[in-house]
N, C-alpha and C positions, 0 to 999 in steps of 0.2 A: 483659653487655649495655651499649651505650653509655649514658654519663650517669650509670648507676651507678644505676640504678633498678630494685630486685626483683634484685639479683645473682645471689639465690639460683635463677633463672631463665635456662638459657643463653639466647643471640640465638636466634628465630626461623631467621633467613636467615647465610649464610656470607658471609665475609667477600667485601666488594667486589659483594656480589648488590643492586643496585635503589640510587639514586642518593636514600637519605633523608637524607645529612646537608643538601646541595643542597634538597631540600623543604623540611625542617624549616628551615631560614635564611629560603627564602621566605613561609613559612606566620606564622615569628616578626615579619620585617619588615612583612606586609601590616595596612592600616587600618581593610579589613573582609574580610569572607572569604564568598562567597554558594555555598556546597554544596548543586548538583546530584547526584540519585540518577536514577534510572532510572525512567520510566516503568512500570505493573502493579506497581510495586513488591514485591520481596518481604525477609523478614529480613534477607538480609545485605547488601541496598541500605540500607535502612533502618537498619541495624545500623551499616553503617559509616559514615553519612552523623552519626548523634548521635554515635556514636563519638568524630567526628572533633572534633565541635562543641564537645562539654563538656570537650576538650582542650584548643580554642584558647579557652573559655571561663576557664582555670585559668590562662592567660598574657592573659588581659584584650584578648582580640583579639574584637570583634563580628563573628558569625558567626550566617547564618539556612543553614536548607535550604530545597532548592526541588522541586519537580515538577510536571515541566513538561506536565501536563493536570489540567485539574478534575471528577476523579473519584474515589468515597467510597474509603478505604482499605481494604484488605482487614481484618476481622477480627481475623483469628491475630497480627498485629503491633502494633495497640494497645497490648500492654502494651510495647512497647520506649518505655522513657521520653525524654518530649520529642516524640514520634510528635506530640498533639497541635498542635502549635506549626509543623507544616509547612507553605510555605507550596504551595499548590494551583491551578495554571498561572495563577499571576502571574507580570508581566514581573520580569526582572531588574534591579538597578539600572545603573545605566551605568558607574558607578566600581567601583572593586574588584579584588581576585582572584578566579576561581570558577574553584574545585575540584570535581572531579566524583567522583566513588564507584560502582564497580561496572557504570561506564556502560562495554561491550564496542566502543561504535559508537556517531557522532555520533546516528545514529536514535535509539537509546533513550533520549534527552534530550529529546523528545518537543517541543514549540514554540519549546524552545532552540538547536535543532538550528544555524539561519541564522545567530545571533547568533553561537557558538561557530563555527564555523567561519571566519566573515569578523575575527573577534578570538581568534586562536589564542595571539595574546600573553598575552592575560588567564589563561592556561587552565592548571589542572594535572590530570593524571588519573592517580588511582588506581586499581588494579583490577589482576584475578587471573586474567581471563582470555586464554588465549593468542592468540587471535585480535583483540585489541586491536590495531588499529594503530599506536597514536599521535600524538594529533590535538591536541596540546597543547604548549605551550610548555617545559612540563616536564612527563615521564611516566614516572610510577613504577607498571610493570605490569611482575607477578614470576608466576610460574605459581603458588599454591598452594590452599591449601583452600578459603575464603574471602577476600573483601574485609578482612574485619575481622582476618585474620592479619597483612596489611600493616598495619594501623591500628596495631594493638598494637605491632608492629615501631616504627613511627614514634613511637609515644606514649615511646618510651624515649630518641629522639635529641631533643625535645622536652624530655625533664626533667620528665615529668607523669604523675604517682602516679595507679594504678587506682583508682576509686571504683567504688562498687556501681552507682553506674547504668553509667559507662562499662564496667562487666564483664558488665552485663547487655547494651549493647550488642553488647559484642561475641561474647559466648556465641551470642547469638540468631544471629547470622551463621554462626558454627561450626558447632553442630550441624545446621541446617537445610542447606546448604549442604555436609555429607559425611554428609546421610543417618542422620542420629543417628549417626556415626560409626564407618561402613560402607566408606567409604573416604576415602585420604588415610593422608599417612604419620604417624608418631611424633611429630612436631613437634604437631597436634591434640589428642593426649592429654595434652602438655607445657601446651599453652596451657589445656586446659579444666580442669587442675589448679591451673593458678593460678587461675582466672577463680572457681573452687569457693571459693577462701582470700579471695575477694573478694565474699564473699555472694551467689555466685547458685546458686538452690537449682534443683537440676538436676530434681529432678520435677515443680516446679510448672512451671519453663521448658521442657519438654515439652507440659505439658500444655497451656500456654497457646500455642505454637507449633505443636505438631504433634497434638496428639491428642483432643483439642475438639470434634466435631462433633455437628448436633444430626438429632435424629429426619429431618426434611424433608431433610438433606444426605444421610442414609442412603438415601431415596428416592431421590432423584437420582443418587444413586453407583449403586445397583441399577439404573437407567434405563438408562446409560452401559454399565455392566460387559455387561449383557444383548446388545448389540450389537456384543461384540467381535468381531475376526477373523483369522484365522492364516491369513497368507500366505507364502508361499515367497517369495525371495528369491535367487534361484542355490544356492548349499551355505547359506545362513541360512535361518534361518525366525524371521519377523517378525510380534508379536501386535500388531494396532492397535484402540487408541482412540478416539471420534471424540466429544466434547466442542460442542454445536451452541448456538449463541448465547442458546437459549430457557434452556436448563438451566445455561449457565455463569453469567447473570445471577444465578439465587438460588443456586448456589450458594457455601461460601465457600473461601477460599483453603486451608486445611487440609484441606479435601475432595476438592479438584484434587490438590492433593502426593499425598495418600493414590491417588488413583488411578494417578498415572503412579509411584509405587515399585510398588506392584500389579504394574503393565504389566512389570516390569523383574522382579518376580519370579517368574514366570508358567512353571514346570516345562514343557521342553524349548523353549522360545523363548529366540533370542540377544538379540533385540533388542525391546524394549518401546516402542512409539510412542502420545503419545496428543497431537491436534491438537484444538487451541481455538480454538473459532470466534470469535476478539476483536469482529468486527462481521459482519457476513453479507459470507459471502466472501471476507476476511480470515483466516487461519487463523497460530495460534501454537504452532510443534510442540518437544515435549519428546520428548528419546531418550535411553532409558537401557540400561545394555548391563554386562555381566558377561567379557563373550570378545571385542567389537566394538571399538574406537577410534572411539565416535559421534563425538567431535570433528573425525575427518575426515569423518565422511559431512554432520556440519553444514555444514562450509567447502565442501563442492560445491552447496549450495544457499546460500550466500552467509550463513551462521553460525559459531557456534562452541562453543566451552565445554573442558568436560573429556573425558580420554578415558573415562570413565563415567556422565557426563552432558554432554548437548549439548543445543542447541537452535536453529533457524531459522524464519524467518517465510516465509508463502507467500498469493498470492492468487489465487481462483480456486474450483472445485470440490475439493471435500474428495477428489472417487474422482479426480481427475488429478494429485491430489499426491501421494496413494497410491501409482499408477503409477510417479511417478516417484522416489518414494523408491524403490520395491522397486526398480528399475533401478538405481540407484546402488549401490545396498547389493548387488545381484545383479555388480555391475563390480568390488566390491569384491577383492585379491589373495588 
């Protein structure tokens, strides 16, 4: 591993994969550093956004995160330490580098959107997924499991020893982001073997992530499940979801996950769809798939992700998205 950090650890990425020696110079040289995540936040935004922080915190570089709307966080992430200290759609400052984390598209930088775009200089962006364009001055986007696989990568070109909080960072990104580690290659079990020798206890970080839910959210997930529907798709067949603004309000983030793996494990269905009503009419769709390549059925409606999970935004009636997802998926070779 470059820098000679955890040897006993090979590199993450192969050689000449993702331009971190270039980052890490920049990351060293900057005077402050303002880390942007992604709007609805989830673990491995959040994951890799303190990640990053309590690295350039160990090379005495001041570093805040940001996100960019003022609303409460999800639950299940709380315990990712430093969670508190975020800062909650305030403006940015005007000097600086901002780094961004997990953001796939300038949209999901949510008020920061204008700023970043007309100051592309200022900008670096990390992240893992593949429909990342590149909207940054420097951009370090590698296809893999998580955000927080790059981090850790990077934390080695850096010169900066895991501590328990940054391993709890980055754990919380790993597992949630391959599904308790359901998919994703070998590289995942290499890294969540160290992240183990770095105190983070993998059942309590389950539990506090993924497995948590209370009486009222079992209501709500019943409400939800009751209403599902299996639709053809050309040769697929499609179970959907439909998540409506009254019930995504109380319910919490660990409760949503739980439904869309649900959706994705749903005997004889290829593909598992469940759409969140973000505001009335607004809809936020999660696709999970075992046989499908959802990351291309995302990129037809203007998303992306993996090809085992995906996701795109849509506005509109919930039954005309439907339609046209089934048509896309129905176009599918």
């Amino acid at each position: 591993m470059a820098g000679g950090i955890q040897a006993e650890y090979p590199a993450l990425f192969g050689p000449g994969e993702g331009n971190f020696t270039e980052v890490a110079e920049k990351l060293r040289a900057a005077d402050e550093v303002h880390i942007v995540t992604h709007i609805r936040p989830d673990a491995d935004a959040v994951g890799s956004a303190f990640g990053l922080k309590y690295a350039l915190a160990a090379l005495d570089v001041p570093a805040k995160v940001y996100i960019g709307q003022n609303v409460e966080l999800p639950e299940n992430i709380r315990t990712v330490p430093g969670v508190e200290t975020v800062a909650l759609g305030k403006p940015l400052p005007e000097t600086g580098l901002i780094v961004t984390t997990d953001c796939a598209s300038l949209d999901r930088t949510g008020m920061y959107q204008e700023e970043l775009a007309a100051h592309p200089e200022r900008v670096v962006v990390i992240d893992h997924h593949a429909s990342n364009p590149g909207y940054g001055a420097l951009n370090l986007v590698l296809p893999s499991e998580s955000t927080t696989v790059i981090i850790r990568e990077l934390l080695s070109y850096l010169d900066v020893e895991l501590t328990p909080d940054i391993a709890y960072c980055l754990y919380a990104g790993l597992v949630t982001d391959t599904g308790s580690f359901r998919w994703g290659t070998s590289r995942m079990h290499i890294l969540a073997a160290e992240l183990m020798e770095h105190g983070v206890d993998t059942r309590a970080a389950a539990m506090d992530l993924m497995d948590a839910v209370s009486a009222d959210d079992l209501k709500l997930m019943g409400d939800v499940m009751a209403g599902m529907e299996t639709r053809a798709a050309g040769r697929y067949t499609i179970s959907v979801l439909a998540i409506d603004d009254a019930h995504l309000r109380h319910m919490n983030q660990t409760a949503i996950e739980s439904i869309i793996e649900y959706s994705r494990a749903l005997t004889g269905s290829d593909i598992g769809v469940v759409f969140k009503e973000i505001h009335p009419g607004y809809w936020s769709v999660s696709l999970r798939s075992s046989v499908v390549n959802v990351a291309e059925v995302a990129a037809i409606h203007g998303g992306g992700g993996h090809i085992p999970a995906a996701g795109y935004s849509v506005a509109g009636s919930v039954d005309d998205a439907i339609s046209a997802l089934q048509k896309s998926v129905s176009e599918l070779p």
